[in-house]
N, C-alpha and C positions, 0 to 999 in steps of 0.2 A: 504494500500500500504506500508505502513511504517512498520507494523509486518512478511511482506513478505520478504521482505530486511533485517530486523535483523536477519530472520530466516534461511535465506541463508547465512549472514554472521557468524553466528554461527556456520551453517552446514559448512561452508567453513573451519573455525578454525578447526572444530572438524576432521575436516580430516585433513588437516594439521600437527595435535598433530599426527594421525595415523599415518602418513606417516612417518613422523621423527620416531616416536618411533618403527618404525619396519626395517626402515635404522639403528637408534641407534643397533637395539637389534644384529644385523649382528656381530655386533664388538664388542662385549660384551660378558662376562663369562657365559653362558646360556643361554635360553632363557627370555623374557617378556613379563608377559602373553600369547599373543594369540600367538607370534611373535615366529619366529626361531630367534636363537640366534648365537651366533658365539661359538669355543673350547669350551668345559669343561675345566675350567684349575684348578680352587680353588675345595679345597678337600684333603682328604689322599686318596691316592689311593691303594686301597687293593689287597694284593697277597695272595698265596698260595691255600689253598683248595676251592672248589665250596660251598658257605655259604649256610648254613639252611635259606632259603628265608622267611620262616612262619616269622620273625620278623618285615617283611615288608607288611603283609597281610593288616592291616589296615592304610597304608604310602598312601594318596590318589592317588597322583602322583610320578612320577618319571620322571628325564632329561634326553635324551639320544641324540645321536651323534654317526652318522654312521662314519667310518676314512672316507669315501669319498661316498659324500661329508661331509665335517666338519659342518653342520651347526645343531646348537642343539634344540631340541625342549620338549614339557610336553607332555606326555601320563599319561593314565591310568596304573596301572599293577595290576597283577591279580598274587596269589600266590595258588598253589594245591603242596601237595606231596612234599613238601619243595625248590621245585623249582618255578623259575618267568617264567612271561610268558606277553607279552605285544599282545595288542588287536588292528588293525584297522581295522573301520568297515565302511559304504559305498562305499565299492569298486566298485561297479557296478553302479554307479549314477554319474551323470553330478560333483555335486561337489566334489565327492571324483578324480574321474579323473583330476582333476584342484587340489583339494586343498593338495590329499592323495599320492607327488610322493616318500616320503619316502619306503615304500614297495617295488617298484618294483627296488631301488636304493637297499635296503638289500636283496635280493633276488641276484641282481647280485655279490653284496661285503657287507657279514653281522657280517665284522669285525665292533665291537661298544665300545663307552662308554657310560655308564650309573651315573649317578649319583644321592643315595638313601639316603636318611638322610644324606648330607654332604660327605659321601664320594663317592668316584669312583669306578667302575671296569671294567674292560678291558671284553670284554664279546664277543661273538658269537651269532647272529640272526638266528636261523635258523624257517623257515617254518611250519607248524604241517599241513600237507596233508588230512588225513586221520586217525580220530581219535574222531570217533562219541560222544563215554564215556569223552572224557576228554575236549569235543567241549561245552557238556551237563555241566560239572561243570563251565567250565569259566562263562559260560552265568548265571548261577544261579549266582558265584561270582558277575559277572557286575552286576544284578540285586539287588542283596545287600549291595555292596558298591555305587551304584551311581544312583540305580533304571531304569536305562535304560533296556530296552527290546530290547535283544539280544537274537536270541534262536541259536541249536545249529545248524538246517538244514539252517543258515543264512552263518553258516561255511562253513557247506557242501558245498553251492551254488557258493559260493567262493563271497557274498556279505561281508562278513567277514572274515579277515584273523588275522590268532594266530600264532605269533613267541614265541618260545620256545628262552630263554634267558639262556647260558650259556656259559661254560668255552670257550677259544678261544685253535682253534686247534693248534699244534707245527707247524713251518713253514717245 
């Protein structure tokens, strides 16, 4: 009886810690960990040309932040042809429904920032539809940097969806 009680008062702690730290992370320069986080603010934030992304092929992660809403969180990124390109995947499952609303929030407005090795950029989300050959590399990509099995008719299906990361358009 007595191991049962410690054990729920520990689970009780342990969520607790959770709960704060993902209230914390709201208001806070990024994300933590698992958490959304609040603005990107700390950073240089870079202008000018669209950057040769290949120097972030092996950068595991990356921050981002749709302008609305602001709240920021870690993806994967995936680099081909010197452009980025960010991956979410269970889209057709109970948990991505609940846990995946970033998508269909950049889909409406995929004005973003991203932030890669410490700095910023002001970026554009956009979709990749249709695009069997470049669906095929991502997926090898994911499978080499993080072993996960992702194929590309996962794209097709629309269980996966590939934003193409780039310049933001002129207003």
């Amino acid at each position: 009886m007595r191991v049962v009680k410690w054990f729920f008062m520990a689970l009780g702690l342990v969520l607790i810690i959770l709960v704060v730290m993902g209230i914390g992370a709201r208001f806070g320069d990024g994300p933590t960990a698992m958490f959304p986080g609040g603005p990107l603010e700390a950073g240089e934030m870079v202008t000018g040309p669209e950057p040769d992304w290949t120097f972030a092929a092996d950068i595991p992660t990356l921050e981002f932040q749709l302008v609305e809403p602001s709240h920021s969180r870690t993806t994967w990124l995936q680099v081909h042809d010197e452009k980025l390109y960010i991956v979410s995947a269970y889209m057709n499952t109970p948990v991505g429904a609940i846990w995946k609303q970033w998508p269909a929030q950049a889909i409406q407005d995929g004005r973003a920032v991203i932030r890669v090795d410490g700095k910023r950029y002001e970026r554009q989300l956009d979709r990749v539809l249709d695009d069997p050959e470049l669906f095929e590399v991502i997926a090898s990509e994911i499978q080499r940097k993080y072993g996960e099995r992702i194929t590309a008719d996962s794209a097709v299906s629309g269980d996966t969806w590939v934003f193409s990361v780039g310049p933001r358009s002129a207003p």
